[in-house]
SESE-212404 format. One record per residue (C-alpha): x, y, z; residue number from 1; residue in three letters. Coordinates in steps of 0.05 Angstrom, whole numbers. Layout:
<atoms>
ATOM      c1      c2      c3    n  res
ATOM       X       Y       Z  NUM  Ala
...
</atoms>
This chain:
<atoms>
ATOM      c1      c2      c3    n  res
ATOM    -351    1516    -201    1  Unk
ATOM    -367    1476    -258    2  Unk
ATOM    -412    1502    -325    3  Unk
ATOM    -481    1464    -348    4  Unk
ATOM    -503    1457    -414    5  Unk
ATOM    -570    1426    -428    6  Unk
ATOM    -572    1378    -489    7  Unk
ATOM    -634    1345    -522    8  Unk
ATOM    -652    1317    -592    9  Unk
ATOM    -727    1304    -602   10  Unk
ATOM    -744    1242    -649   11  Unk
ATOM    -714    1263    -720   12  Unk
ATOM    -687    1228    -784   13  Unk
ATOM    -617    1239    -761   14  Unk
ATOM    -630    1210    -691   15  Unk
ATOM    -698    1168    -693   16  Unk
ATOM    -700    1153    -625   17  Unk
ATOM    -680    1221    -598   18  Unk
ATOM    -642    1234    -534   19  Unk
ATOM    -677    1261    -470   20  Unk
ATOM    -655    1327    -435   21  Unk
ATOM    -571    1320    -419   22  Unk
ATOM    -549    1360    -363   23  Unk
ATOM    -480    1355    -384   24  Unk
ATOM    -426    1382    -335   25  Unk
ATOM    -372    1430    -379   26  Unk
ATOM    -306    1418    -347   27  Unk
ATOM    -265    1454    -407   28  Unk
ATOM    -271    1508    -451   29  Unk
ATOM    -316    1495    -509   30  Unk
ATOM    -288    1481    -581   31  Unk
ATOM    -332    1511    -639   32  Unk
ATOM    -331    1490    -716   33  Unk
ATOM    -367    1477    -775   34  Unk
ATOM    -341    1417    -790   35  Unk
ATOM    -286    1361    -753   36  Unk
ATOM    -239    1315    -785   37  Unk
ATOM    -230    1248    -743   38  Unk
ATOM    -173    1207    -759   39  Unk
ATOM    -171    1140    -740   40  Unk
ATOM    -112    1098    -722   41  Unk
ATOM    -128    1051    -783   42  Unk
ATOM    -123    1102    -831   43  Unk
ATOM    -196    1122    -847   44  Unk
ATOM    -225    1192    -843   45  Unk
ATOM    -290    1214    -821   46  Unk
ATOM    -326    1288    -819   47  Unk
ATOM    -376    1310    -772   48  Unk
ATOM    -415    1362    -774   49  Unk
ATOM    -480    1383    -735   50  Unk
ATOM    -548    1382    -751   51  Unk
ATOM    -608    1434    -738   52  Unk
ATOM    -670    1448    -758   53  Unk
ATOM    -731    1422    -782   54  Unk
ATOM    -739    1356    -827   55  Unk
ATOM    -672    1327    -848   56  Unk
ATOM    -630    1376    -807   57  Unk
ATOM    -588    1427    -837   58  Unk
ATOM    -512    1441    -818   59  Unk
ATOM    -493    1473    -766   60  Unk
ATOM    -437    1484    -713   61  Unk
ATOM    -403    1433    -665   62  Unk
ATOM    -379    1434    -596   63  Unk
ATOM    -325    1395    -567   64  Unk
ATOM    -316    1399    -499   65  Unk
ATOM    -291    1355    -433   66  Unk
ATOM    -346    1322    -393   67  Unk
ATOM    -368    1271    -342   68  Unk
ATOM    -431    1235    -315   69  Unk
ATOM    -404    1232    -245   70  Unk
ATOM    -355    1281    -204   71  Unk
ATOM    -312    1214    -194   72  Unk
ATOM    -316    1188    -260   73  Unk
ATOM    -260    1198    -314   74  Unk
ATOM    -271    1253    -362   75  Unk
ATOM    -303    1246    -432   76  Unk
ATOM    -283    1289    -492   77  Unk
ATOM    -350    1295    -524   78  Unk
ATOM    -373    1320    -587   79  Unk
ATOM    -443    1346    -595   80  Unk
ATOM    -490    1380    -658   81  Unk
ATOM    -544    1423    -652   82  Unk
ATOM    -620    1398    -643   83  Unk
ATOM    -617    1336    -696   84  Unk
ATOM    -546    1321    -652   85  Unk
ATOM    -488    1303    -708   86  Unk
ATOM    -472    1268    -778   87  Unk
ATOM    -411    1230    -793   88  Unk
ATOM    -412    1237    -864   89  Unk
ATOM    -364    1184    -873   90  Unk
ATOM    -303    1157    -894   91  Unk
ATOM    -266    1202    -945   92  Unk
ATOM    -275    1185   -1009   93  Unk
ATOM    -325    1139   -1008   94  Unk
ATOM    -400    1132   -1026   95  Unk
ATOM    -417    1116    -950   96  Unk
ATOM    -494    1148    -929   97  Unk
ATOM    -478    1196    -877   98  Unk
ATOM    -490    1166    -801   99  Unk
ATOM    -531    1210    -750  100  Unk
ATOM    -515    1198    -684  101  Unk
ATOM    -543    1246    -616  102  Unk
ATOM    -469    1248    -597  103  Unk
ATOM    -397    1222    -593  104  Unk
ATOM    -345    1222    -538  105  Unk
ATOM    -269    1218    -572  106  Unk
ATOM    -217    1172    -549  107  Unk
ATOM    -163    1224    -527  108  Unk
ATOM    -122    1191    -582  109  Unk
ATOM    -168    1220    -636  110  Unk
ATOM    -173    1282    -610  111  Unk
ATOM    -166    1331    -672  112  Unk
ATOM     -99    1374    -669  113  Unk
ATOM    -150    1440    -673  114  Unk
ATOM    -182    1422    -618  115  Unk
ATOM    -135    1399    -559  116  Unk
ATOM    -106    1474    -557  117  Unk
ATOM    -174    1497    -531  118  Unk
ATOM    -205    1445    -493  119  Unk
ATOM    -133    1430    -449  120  Unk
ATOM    -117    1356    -422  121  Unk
ATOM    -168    1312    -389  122  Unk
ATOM    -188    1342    -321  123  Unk
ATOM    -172    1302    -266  124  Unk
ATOM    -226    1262    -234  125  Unk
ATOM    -259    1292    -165  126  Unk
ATOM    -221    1250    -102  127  Unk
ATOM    -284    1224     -60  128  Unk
ATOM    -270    1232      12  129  Unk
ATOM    -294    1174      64  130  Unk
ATOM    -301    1188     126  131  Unk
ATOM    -295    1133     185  132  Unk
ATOM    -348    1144     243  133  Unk
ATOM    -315    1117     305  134  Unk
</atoms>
């Protein structure tokens, strides 16, 4: 039996336009941290972290966890914040504004070392059935 988590983001600076009520299906066990390092395959670095609270968002935790919008659809390694979603704060060592966004989903490629050890290997998708009438 699979877990639900409800996800929503009213209007905020981090995520102007908000993101309506997710029922996201939990198909892994859920990844926790302050912060997560995303390394990309040409070399830049970027750090999310999540966002809660009123105004401007403070920090706060992340989850990381496989997902997916349909039982026959391929799983989604998605990252979520708290209630003003997530903030890439940017390449390393640069002057870049930090970017809110209401999520992410991870290529499996960029999936942090820290975070594959909890969260396993994709799930498999959910064979659909058909069944002939005759």
């Amino acid at each position: 039996m699979e877990n639900y988590l409800e996800y929503e983001i009213p209007p905020c600076a981090n995520v102007p336009q908000g993101l309506p009520r997710q029922h996201l299906s939990v198909l892994s066990p859920i990844w926790r941290g302050e912060r997560l390092r995303i390394e990309y395959p040409d070399g830049a670095v970027h750090t999310l972290q999540g966002c809660c609270g009123p105004e401007a968002g403070e920090p706060c935790g992340l989850r990381v966890f496989w997902t997916r919008h349909q039982p026959q659809a391929p799983a989604v390694c998605l990252v979520i914040g708290g209630d003003q979603g997530l903030r890439d704060l940017g390449p390393a060592g640069q002057n870049a504004a930090p970017q809110g966004y209401p999520f992410l989903a991870l290529a499996e490629s960029l999936i942090p070392p820290e975070v594959l050890p909890v969260i396993g290997p994709a799930p498999a998708a959910q064979k659909r059935e058909i069944s002939l009438l005759v």
